[in-house]
C-alpha positions as CSV (number, residue, x, y, z in Angstrom):
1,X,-16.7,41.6,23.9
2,X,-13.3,42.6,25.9
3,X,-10.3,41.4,25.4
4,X,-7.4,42.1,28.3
5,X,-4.5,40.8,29.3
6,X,-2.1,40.8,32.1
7,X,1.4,39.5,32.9
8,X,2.9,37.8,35.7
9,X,6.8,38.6,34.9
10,X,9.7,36.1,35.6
11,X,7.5,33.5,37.6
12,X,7.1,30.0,36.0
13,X,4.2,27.4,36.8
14,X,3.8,23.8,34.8
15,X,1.1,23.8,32.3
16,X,-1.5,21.4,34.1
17,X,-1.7,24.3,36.6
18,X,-1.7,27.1,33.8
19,X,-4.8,25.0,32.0
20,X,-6.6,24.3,35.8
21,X,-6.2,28.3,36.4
22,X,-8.0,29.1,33.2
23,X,-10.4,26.4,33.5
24,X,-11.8,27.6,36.7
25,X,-11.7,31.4,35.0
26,X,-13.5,30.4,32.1
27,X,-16.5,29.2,34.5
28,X,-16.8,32.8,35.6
29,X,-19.6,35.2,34.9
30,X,-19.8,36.7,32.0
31,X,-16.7,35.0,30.8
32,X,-16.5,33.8,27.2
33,X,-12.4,32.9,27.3
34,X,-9.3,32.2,29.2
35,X,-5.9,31.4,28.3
36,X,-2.9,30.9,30.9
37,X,-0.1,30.2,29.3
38,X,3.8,30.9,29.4
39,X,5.1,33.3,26.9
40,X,6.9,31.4,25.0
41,X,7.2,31.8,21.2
42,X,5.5,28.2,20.5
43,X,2.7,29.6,22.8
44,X,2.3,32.9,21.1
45,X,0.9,31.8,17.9
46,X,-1.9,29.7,20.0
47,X,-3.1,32.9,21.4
48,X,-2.9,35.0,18.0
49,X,-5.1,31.9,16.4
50,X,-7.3,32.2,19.6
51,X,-8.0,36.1,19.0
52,X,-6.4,37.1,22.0
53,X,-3.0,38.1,21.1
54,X,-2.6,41.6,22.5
55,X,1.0,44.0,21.9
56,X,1.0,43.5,25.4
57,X,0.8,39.5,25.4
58,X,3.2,39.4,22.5
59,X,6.0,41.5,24.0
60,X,5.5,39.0,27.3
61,X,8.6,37.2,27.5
62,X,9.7,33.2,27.6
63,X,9.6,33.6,31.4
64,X,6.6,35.3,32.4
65,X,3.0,33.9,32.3
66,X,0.5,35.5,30.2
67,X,-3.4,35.8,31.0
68,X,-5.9,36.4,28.2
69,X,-9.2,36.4,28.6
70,X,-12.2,37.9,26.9
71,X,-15.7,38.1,28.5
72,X,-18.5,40.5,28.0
73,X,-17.4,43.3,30.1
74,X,-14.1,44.9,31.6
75,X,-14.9,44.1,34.9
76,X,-15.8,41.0,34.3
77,X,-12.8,40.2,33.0
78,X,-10.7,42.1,35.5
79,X,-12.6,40.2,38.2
80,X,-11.7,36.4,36.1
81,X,-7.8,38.3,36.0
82,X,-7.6,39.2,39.5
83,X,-8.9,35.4,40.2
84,X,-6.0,33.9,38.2
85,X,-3.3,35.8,40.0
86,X,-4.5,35.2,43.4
87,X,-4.7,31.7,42.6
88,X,-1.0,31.3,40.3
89,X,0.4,33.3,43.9
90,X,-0.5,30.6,46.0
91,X,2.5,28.2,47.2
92,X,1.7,24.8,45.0
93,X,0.4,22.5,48.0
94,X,1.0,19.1,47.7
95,X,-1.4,16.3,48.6
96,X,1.7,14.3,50.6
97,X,1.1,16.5,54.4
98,X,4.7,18.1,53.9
99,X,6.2,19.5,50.8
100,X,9.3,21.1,49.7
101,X,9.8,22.8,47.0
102,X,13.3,23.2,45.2
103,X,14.6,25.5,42.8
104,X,17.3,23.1,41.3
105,X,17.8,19.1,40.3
106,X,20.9,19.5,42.9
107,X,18.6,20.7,45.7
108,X,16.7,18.6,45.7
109,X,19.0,15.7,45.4
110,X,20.9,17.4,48.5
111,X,17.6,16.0,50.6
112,X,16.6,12.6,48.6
113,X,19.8,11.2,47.8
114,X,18.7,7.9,46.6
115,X,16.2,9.3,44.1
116,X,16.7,8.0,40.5
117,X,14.1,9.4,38.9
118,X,13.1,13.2,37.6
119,X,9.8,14.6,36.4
120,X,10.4,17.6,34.3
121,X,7.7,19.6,33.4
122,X,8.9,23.1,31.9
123,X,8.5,25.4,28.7
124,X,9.3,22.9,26.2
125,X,12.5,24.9,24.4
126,X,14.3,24.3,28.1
127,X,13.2,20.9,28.6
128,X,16.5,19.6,27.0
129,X,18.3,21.6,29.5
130,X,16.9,20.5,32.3
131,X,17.2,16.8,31.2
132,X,20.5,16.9,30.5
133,X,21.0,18.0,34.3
134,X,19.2,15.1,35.2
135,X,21.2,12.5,33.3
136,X,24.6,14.1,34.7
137,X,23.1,13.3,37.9
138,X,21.8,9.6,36.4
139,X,18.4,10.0,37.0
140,X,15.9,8.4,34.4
141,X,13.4,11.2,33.6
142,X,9.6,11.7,32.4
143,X,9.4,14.8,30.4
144,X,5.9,15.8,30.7
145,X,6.5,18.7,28.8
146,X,5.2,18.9,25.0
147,X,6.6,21.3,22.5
148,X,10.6,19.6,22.7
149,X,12.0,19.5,18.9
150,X,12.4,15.8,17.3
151,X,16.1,16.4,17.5
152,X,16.2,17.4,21.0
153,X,14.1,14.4,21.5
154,X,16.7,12.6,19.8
155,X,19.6,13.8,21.3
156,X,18.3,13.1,25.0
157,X,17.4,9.8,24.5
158,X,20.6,9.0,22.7
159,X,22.7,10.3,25.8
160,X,19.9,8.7,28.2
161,X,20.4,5.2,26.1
162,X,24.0,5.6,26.6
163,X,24.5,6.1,30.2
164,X,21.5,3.0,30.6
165,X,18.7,5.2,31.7
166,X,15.3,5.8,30.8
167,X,14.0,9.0,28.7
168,X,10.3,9.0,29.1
169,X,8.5,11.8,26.7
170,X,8.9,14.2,25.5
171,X,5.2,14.6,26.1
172,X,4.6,11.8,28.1
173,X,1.7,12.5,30.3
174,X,0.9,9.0,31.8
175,X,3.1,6.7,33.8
176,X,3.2,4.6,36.7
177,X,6.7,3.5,38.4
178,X,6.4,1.1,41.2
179,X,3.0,1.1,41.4
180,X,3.1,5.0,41.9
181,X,1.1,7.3,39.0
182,X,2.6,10.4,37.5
183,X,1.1,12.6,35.1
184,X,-2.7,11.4,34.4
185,X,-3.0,7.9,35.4
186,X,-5.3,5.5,37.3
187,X,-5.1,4.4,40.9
188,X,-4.7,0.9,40.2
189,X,-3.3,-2.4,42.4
190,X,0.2,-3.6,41.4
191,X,1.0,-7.1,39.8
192,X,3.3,-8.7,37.7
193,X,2.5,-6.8,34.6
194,X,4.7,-4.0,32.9
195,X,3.9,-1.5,29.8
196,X,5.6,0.2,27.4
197,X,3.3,2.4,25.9
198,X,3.4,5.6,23.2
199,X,-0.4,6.0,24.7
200,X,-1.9,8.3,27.8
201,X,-5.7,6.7,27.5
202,X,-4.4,3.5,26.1
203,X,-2.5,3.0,29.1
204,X,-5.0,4.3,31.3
205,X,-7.6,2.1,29.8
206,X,-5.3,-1.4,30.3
207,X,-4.4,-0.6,33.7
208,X,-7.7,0.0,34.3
209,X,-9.1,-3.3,32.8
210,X,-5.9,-5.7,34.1
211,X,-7.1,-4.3,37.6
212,X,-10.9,-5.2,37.0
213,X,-10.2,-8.5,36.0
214,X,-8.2,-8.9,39.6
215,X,-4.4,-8.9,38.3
216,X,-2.3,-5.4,38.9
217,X,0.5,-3.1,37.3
218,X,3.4,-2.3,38.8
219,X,5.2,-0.3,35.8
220,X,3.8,1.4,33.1
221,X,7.0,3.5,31.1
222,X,5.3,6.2,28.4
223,X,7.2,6.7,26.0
224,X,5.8,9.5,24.0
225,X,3.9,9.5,20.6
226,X,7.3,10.0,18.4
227,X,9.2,6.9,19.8
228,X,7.6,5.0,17.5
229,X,9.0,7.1,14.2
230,X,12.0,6.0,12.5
231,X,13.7,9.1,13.5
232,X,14.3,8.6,17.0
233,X,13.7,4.2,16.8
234,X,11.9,2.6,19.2
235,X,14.7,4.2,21.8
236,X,12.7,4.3,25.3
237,X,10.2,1.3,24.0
238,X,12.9,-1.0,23.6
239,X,14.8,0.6,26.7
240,X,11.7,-0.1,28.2
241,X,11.1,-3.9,26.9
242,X,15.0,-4.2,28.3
243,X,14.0,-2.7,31.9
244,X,10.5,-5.1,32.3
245,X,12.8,-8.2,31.4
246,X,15.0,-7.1,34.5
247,X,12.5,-6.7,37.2
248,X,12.0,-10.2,38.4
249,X,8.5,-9.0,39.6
250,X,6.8,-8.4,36.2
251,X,5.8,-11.5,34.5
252,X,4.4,-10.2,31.5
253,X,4.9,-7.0,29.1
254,X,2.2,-5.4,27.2
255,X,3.2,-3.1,24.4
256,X,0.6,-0.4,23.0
257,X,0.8,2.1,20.4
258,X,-0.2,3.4,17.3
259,X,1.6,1.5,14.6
260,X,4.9,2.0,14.4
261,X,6.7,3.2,11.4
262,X,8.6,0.4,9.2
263,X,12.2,0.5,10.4
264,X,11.2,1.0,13.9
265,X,8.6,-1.9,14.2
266,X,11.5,-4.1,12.6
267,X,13.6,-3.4,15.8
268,X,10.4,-3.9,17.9
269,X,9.6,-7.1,16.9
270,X,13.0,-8.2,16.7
271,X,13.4,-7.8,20.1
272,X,10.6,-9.4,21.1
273,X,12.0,-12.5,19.4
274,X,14.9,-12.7,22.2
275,X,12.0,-11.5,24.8
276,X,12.6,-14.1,28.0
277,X,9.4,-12.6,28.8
278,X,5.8,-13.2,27.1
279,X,4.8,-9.6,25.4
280,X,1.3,-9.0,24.2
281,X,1.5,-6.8,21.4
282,X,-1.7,-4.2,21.0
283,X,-0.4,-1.5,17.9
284,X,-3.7,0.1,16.9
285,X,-5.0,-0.7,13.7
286,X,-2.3,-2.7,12.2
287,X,-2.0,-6.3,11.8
288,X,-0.2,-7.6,8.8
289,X,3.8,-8.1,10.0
290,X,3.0,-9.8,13.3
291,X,3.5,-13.2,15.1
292,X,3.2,-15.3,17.3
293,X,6.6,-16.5,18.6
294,X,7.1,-19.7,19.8
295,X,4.3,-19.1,22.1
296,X,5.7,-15.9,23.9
297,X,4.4,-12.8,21.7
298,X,0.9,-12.6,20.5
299,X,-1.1,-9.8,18.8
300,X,-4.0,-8.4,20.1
301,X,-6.4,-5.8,18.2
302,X,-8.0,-3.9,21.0
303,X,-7.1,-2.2,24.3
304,X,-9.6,-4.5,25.8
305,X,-8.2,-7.9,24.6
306,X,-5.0,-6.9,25.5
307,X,-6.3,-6.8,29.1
308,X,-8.5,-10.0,29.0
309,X,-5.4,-12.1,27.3
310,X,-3.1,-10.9,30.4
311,X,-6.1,-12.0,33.0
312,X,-6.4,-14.9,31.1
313,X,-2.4,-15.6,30.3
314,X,-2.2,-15.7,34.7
315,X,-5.2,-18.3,34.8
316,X,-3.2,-21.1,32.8
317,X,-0.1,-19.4,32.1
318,X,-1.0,-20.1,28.4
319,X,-0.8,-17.5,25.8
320,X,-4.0,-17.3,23.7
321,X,-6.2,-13.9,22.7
322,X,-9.1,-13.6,24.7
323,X,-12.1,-11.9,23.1
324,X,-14.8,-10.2,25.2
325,X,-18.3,-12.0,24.7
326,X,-20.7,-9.8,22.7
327,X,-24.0,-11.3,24.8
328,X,-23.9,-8.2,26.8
329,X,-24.2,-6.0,23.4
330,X,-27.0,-7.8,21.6
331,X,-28.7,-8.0,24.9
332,X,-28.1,-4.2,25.0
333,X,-29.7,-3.5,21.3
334,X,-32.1,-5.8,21.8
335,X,-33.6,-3.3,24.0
336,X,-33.1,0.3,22.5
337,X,-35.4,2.0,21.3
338,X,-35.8,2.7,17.0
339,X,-39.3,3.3,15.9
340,X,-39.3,7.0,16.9
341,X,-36.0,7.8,15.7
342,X,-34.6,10.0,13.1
343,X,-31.0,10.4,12.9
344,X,-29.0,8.3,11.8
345,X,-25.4,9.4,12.4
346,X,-23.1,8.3,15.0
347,X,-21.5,11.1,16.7
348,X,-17.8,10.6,19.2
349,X,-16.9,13.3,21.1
350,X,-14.0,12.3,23.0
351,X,-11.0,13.4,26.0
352,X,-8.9,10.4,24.8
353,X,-7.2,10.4,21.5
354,X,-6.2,6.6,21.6
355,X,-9.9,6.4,22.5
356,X,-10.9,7.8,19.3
357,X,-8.4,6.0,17.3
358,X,-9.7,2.8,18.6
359,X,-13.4,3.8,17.9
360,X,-12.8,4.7,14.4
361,X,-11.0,1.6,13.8
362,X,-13.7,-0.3,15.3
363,X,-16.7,1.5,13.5
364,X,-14.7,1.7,10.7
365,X,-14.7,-2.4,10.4
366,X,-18.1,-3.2,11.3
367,X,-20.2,-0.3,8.4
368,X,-20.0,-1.0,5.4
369,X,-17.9,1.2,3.1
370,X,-20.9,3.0,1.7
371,X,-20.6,4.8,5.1
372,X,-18.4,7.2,5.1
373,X,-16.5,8.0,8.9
374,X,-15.0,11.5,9.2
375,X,-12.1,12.0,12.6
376,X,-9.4,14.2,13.1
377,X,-7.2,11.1,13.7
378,X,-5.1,9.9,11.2
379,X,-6.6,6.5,10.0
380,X,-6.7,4.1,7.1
381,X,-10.6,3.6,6.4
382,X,-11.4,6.9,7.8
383,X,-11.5,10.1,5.9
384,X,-10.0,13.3,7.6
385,X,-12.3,15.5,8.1
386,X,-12.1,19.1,6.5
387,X,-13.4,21.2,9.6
388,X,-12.9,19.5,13.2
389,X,-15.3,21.6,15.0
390,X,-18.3,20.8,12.1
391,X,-19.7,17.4,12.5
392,X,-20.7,15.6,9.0
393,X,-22.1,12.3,8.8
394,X,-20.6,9.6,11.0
395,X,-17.9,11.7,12.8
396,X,-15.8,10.8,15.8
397,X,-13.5,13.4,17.0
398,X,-10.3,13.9,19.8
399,X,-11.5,16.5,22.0
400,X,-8.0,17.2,22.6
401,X,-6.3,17.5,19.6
402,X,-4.3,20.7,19.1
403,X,-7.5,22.3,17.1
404,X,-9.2,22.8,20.7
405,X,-6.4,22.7,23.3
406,X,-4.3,25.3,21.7
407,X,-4.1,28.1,25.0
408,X,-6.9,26.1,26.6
409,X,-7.3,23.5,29.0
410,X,-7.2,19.5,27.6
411,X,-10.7,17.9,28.1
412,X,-9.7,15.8,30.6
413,X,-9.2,18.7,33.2
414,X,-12.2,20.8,31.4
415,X,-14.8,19.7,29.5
416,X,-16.1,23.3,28.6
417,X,-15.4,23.4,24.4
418,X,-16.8,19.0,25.0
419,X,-20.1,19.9,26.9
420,X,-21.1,22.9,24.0
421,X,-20.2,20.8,21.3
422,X,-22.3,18.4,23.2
423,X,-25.2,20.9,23.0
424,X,-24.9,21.4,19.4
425,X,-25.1,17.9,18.6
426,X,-28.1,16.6,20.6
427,X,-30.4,19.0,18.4
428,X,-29.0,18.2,15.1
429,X,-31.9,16.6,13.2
430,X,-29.4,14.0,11.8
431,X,-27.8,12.7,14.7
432,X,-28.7,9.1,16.1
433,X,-26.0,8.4,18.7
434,X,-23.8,9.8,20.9
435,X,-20.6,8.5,22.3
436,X,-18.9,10.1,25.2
437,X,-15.3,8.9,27.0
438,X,-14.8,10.3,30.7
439,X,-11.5,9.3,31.6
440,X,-11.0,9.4,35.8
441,X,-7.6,9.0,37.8
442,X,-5.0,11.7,39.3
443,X,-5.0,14.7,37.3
444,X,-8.3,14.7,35.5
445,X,-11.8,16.6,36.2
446,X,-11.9,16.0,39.8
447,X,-16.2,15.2,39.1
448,X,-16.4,15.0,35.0
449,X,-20.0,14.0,35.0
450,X,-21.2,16.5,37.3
451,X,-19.7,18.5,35.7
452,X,-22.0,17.9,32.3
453,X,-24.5,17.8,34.4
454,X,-27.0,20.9,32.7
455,X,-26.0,19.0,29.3
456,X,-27.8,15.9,30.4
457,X,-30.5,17.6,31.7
458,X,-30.5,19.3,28.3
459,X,-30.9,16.6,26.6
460,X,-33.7,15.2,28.6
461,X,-35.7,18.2,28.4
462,X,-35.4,18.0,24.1
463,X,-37.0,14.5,24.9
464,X,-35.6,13.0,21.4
465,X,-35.3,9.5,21.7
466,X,-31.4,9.8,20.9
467,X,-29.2,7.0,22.9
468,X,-25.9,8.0,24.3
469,X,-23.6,5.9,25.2
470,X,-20.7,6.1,27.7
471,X,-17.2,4.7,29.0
472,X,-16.1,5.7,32.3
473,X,-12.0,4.5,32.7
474,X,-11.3,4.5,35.8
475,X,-11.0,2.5,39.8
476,X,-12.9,2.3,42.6
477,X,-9.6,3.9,44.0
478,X,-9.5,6.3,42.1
479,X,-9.8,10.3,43.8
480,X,-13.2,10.5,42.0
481,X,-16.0,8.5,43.2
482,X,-16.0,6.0,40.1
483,X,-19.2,4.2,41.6
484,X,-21.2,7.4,42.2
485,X,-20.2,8.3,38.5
486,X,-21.7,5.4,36.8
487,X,-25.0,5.7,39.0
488,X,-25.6,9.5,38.1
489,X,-25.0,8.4,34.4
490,X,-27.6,5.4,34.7
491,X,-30.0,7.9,36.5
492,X,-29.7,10.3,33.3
493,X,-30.8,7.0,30.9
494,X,-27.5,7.1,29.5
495,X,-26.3,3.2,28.3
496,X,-22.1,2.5,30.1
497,X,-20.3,0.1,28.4
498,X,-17.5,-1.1,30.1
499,X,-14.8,-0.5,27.2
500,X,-14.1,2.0,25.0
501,X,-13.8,-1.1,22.3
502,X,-17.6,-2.4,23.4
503,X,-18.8,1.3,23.6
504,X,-17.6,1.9,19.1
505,X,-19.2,-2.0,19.0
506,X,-22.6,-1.1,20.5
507,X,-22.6,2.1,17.9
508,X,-21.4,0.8,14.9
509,X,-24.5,-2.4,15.2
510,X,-26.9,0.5,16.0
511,X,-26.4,1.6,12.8
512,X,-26.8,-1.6,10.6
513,X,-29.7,-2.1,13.1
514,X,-31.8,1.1,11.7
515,X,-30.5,1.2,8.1
């Protein structure tokens, strides 16, 4: 194998086109690896863990934009280089029919005047920087850069909280603001519901669901996975709560997250008392600490009840939980097939972490405890698992966790590291069931199950009697064909659930059904 590397000095590009640069190299001939990354000194270590560290790469600096990748041969890999440059050296082309591009917060506030909001999507130690700017010039701001320190964090949503703006992020990579996506998110109708959410997929997968059952979202405000900690408090969550209760056109708020630590969920649920507006609450695998209040709060379990409660809170403006029927999963088991089969172990490989969080909570209800579940997500009932890219047992596992996206592409843009782990696990003797999430919507895979395609052909050609099951999130509106997706997956054999939360219930009473 070769390992080269070559650096583009002083010239700066955001990180979803960086990982769609060496997703597209990675597909070349002969190619085993790419990495595009900035060099910056949190980036660094990912390529030293990834083997492809060179003197060269390491003396790159903060500025410049550093391509790795190893194949079999040099020119090979000079080939998959020359590719990347010619493709990081074209102007960024936008899909509105005119685009300018700026080279400063001020410029571009010299032509849009009445803009109040900033998307900042840099190297993560100058995000602060470039927030700041934006707040001097009181814009709100999604930071959709990762990598920001807690106490940067800290500081900007202080400042932001102070001057009554809105700090979205650090690392918040799914929002929607009048009805308009940014980052990864869903092209959905908006309606009179609002989020707060410290959840990409969780998000993704409401909106989704609230637009299914006929109702729309006009606002959904990340707020980043660390809100929620009692360092930084609940800032933009409860900025956020404040914001919804303003907007006379949202009607209802729906709060997601993982739970939140102690202090923080204090403040949450405080505020919720005073809420003028009903708030369904959906924090991920806790319950004990909640209420109902005075018929304006309620707590749901699952993404997918917190989506059927809205559709069913606007039918008779009565707050109740509504719980999906589970007719459609018996009459689902009733017909799979078990005399032939051998494994036994359900195996998740998934794009969304909140979609493996809500899996593992899920299967981790319905088995008994003599069965043993193994994630990389940090879980009461689950057990951690000692190697992330080694099944055992029952394992569910986020795709996108650090382990596999350090100086690679997420799964949600490339499921190359997905589709070979894939591979491995359809001939392991012990495996019964597969679960797979494809998650659609502006910034994903532009065709994610073509793109598996020689997988599922794979798996056809083993012939083992081995059911998977998938979840496509996503709209009829979105820019992939949703409806073309779900019939390639039916033509495969392959069993769609229509929720993530149905999807970990159809798997978890497989199980029982061939112990």
């Amino acid at each position: 194998m070769v390992v080269q590397t070559h650096i583009i000095k002083q010239k700066y590009r955001d990180s979803v086109q960086l990982m769609q640069a060496a997703s597209q190299a990675s597909r070349m001939e002969g190619i085993e690896m790419a990495s595009v990354l900035m060099g910056t000194p949190q980036n660094k270590p990912l390529l030293e863990e990834a083997r492809l560290l060179t003197s060269l790469a390491q003396n790159a600096g903060p500025n410049d934009i550093i391509i790795a990748i190893k194949g079999k041969s040099h020119d090979e890999v000079q080939n998959a280089i020359n590719f990347v440059i010619e493709l990081l050296n074209k102007e960024v082309v936008s899909s509105i029919d005119e685009a300018t591009n700026y080279r400063s917060i001020e410029g571009a506030l010299t032509d849009l005047p009445e803009a109040n909001l900033a998307l900042i999507s840099v190297p993560g130690m100058y995000a602060a920087r470039e927030v700041n700017k934006a707040l001097d010039k009181n814009l709100n701001v999604l930071v959709f850069s990762d990598n920001v320190s807690i106490e940067d964090e800290l500081r900007i949503k202080t400042r932001a909280h102070e001057k009554n703006l809105i700090i979205m992020g650090p690392d918040a990579g799914t929002a929607i603001i009048k009805g308009i996506g940014l980052g990864f998110a869903n092209n959905v109708k908006p309606g009179p519901i609002g989020l707060v959410a410290a959840s990409g997929t969780g998000t993704q997968e409401i909106c989704v669901l609230c637009h299914k059952q006929g109702i729309g979202v006009t606002h959904a405000i990340g707020t980043g996975s660390r809100d929620v900690k009692d360092i930084i408090g609940g800032i933009t969550m409860l900025d956020g709560i404040e914001a919804l209760e303003k907007d006379p056109s949202i009607e209802l708020i729906i709060l997601i997250s993982k739970p939140p630590e102690t202090k923080t969920l204090t403040k949450v649920l405080e505020r919720i008392k005073i809420s003028s507006k009903p708030v369904i609450i959906n924090f991920l695998g806790k319950k004990a600490g909640y209420f109902d209040h005075e018929g304006k709060s309620i707590t749901v379990t699952t993404l997918e009840e917190a989506a059927l409660t809205a559709a069913a809170y606007f039918r008779k403006k009565e707050l109740k939980i509504k719980q999906s029927s589970t007719d459609n999963i018996h009459a689902i088991l009733s017909q799979m097939q078990f005399q032939k089969l051998k494994g036994r172990y359900i195996r998740g490989l998934f794009a969304g972490g909140t979609f493996t969080y809500e899996a593992a909570m899920i299967i981790s209800e319905i088995l008994p405890k003599t069965h043993t579940l193994w994630t990389n997500v940090h879980l009461e009932g689950t057990h951690l698992i000692p190697n992330p890219r080694k099944s055992q047992g029952h394992t569910l596992i986020d795709m996108g966790d650090d382990e596999f996206t350090s100086g690679k592409p997420h799964p949600m843009i490339d499921q190359f590291e997905r589709t070979k782990r894939f591979l491995r696990e359809i001939r392991d003797p012990e495996v019964g069931i597969i679960l797979l999430d494809f998650v659609l919507g502006y910034g994903s895979h532009p065709d994610p199950i073509s793109d598996m395609k020689l997988a599922f052909n794979e798996w056809i050609k083993i012939g083992r009697p081995m059911p998977i099951i998938c979840h496509v999130c996503g709209t009829e509106l979105d820019p992939q064909d949703y409806k073309s997706s779900i019939e390639q997956l039916e033509q495969w054999g392959v069993i769609i659930m229509p929720t993530n939360a149905q999807m970990a219930k159809l798997a978890a009473l497989f199980v029982l059904k061939i112990e």
